[in-house]
SERO-4910 file (N, C-alpha, C, O; in steps of 0.05 Angstrom, whole numbers):
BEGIN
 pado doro    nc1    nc2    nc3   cac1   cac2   cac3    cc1    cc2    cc3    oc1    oc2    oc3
  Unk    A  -1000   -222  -1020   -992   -246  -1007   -971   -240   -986   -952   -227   -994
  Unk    A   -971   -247   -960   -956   -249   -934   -937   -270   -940   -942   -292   -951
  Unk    A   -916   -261   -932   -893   -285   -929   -908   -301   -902   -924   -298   -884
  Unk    A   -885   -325   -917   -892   -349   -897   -870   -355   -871   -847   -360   -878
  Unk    A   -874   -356   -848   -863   -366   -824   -842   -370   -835   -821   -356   -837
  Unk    A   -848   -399   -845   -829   -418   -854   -799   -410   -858   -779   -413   -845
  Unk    A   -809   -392   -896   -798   -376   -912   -773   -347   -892   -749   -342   -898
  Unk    A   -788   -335   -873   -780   -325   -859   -750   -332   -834   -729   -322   -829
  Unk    A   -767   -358   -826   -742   -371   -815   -719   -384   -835   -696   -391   -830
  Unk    A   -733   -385   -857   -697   -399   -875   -683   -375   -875   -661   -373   -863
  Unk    A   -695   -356   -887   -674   -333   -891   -667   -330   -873   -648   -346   -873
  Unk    A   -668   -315   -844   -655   -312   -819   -632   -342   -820   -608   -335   -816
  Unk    A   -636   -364   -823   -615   -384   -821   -601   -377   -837   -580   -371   -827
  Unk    A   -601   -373   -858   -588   -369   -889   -563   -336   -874   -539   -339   -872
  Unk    A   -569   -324   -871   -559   -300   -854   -539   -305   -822   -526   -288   -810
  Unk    A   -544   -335   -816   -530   -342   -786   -502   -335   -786   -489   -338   -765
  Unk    A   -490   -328   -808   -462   -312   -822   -464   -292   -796   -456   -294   -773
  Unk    A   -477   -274   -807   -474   -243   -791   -489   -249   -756   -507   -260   -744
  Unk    A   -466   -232   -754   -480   -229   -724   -493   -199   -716   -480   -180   -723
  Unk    A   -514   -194   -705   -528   -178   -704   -554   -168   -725   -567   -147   -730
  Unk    A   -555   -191   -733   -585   -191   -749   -616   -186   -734   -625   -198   -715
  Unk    A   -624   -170   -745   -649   -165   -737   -670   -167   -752   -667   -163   -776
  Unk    A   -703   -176   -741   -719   -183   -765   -749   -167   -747   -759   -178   -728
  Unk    A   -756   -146   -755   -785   -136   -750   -799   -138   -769   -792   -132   -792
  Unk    A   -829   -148   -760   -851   -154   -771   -861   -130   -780   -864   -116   -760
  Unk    A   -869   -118   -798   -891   -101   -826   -915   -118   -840   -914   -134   -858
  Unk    A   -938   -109   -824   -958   -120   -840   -957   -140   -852   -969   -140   -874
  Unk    A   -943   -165   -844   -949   -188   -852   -914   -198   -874   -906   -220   -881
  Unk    A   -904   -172   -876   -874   -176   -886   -855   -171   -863   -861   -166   -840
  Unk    A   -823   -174   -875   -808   -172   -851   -785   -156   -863   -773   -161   -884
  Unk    A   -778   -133   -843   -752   -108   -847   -731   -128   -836   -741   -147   -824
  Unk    A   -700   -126   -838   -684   -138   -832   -666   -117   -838   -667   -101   -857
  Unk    A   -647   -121   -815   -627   -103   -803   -607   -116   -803   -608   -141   -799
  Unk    A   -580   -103   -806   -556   -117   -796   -532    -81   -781   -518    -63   -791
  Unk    A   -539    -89   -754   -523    -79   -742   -537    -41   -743   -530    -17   -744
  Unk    A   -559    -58   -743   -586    -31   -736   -590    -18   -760   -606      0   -765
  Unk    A   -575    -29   -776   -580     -9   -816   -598    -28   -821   -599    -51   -815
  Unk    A   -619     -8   -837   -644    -24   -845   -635    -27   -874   -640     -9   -891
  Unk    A   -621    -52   -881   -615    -63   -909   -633    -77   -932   -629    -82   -955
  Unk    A   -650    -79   -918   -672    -95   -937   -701   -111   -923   -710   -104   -901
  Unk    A   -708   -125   -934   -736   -151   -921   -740   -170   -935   -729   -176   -956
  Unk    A   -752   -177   -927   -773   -203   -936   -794   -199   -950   -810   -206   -933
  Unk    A   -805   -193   -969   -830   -194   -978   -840   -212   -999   -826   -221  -1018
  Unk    A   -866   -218   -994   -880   -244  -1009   -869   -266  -1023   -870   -272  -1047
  Unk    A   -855   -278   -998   -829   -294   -991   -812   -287  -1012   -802   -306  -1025
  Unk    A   -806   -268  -1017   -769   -249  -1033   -752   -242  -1020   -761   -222  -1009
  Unk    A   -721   -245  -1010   -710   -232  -1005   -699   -210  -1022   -690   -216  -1044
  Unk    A   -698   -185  -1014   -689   -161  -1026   -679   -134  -1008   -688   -123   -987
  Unk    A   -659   -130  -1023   -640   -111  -1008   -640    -84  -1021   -648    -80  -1044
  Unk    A   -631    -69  -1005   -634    -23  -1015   -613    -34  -1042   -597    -52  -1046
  Unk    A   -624    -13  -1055   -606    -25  -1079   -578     13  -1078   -586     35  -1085
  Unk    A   -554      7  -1070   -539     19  -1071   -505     17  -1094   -500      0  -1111
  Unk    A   -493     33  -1089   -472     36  -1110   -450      9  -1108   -435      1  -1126
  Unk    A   -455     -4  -1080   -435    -14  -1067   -455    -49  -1074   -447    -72  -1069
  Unk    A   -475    -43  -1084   -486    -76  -1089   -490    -88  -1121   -493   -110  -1131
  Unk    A   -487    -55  -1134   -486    -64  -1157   -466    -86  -1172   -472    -95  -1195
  Unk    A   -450    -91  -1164   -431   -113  -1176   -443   -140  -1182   -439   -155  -1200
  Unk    A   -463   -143  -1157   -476   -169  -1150   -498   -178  -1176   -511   -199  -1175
  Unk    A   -501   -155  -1203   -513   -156  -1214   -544   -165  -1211   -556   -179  -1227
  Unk    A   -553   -155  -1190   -581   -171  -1193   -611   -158  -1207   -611   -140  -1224
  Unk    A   -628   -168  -1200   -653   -159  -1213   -665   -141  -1199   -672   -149  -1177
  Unk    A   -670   -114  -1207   -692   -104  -1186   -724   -111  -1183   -736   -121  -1201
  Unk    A   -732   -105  -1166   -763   -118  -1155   -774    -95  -1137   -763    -84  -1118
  Unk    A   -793    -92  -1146   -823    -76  -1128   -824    -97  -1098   -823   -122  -1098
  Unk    A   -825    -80  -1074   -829    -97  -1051   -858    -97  -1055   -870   -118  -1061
  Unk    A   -868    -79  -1053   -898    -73  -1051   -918    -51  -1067   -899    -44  -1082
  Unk    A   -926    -45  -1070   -944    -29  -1087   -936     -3  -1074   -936      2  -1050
  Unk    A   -924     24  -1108   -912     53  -1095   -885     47  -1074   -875     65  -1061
  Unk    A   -879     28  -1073   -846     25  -1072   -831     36  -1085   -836     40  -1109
  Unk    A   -810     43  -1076   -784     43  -1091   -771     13  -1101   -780     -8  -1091
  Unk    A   -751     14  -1119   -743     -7  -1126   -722    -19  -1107   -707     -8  -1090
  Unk    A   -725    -47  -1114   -699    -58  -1092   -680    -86  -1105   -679    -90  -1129
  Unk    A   -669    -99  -1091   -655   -113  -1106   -672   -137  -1100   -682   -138  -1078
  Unk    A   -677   -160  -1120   -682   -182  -1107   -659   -205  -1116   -652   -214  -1138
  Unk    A   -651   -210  -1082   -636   -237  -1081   -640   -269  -1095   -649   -288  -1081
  Unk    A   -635   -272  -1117   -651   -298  -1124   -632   -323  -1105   -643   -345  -1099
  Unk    A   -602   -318  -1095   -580   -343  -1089   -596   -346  -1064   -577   -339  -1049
  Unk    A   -613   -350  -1049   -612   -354  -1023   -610   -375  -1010   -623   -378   -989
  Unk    A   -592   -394  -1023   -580   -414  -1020   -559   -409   -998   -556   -417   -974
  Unk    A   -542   -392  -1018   -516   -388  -1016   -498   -371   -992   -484   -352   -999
  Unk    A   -501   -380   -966   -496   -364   -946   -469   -345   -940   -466   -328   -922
  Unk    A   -449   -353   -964   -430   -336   -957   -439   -312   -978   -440   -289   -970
  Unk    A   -444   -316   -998   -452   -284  -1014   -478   -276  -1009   -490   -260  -1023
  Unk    A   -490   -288   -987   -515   -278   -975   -501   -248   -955   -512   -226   -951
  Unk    A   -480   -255   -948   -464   -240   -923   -447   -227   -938   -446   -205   -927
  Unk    A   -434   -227   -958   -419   -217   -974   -444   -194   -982   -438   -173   -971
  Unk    A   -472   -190   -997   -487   -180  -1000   -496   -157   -981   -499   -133   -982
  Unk    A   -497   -172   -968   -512   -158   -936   -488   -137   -922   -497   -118   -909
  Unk    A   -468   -139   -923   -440   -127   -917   -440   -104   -933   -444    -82   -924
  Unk    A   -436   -109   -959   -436    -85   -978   -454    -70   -979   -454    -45   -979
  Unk    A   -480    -89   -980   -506    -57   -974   -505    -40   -956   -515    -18   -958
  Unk    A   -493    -48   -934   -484    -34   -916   -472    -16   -908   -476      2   -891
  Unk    A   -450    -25   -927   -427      0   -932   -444     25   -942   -448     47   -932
  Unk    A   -455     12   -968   -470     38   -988   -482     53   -976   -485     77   -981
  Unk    A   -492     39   -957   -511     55   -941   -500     76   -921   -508     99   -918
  Unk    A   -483     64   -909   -472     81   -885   -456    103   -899   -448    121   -885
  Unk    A   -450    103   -926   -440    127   -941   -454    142   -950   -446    165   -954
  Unk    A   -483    133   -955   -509    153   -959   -505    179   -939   -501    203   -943
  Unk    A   -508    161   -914   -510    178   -890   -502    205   -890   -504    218   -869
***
């Protein structure tokens, strides 16, 4: 199942926190960027983020994006726009320490 438009545009609102968000299209899912780090997507309307050292606090669930994936985090608050950004910040970090 393809995420939906719709679904697509909440999250991007849900995210109007950060500046420099980016959202490319994958086969019917969507990669999302913040500040050119590829942090996570959209898939079959889920938000889910790289699951790193720096997100674990957030305790969340991991989730299959797609079939032979690696695991990732899935966001269930996507309500909640400030620990949407709070989220999205820290994966970030983790990430850029990968590097």
């Amino acid at each position: 199942m393809a995420t939906s438009k719709d679904f697509k545009e909440f999250i991007l609102e849900q995210l109007d926190l950060l500046d420099n968000i980016t959202c490319k299209s994958m086969m019917g899912e969507y990669l999302l960027y913040y500040n050119s780090i590829l942090f996570g997507g959209i898939y079959d309307n889920r938000l889910l983020v790289k699951i790193v050292d720096t997100n674990k606090k957030y305790n969340m669930n991991e989730a299959i994006p797609y079939e032979s994936a690696k695991p990732m985090y899935l966001v269930d608050e996507v309500d909640n726009k400030e620990l949407l950004k709070e989220i999205v910040i820290e994966t970030c970090k983790g990430l850029t320490i990968i590097k």
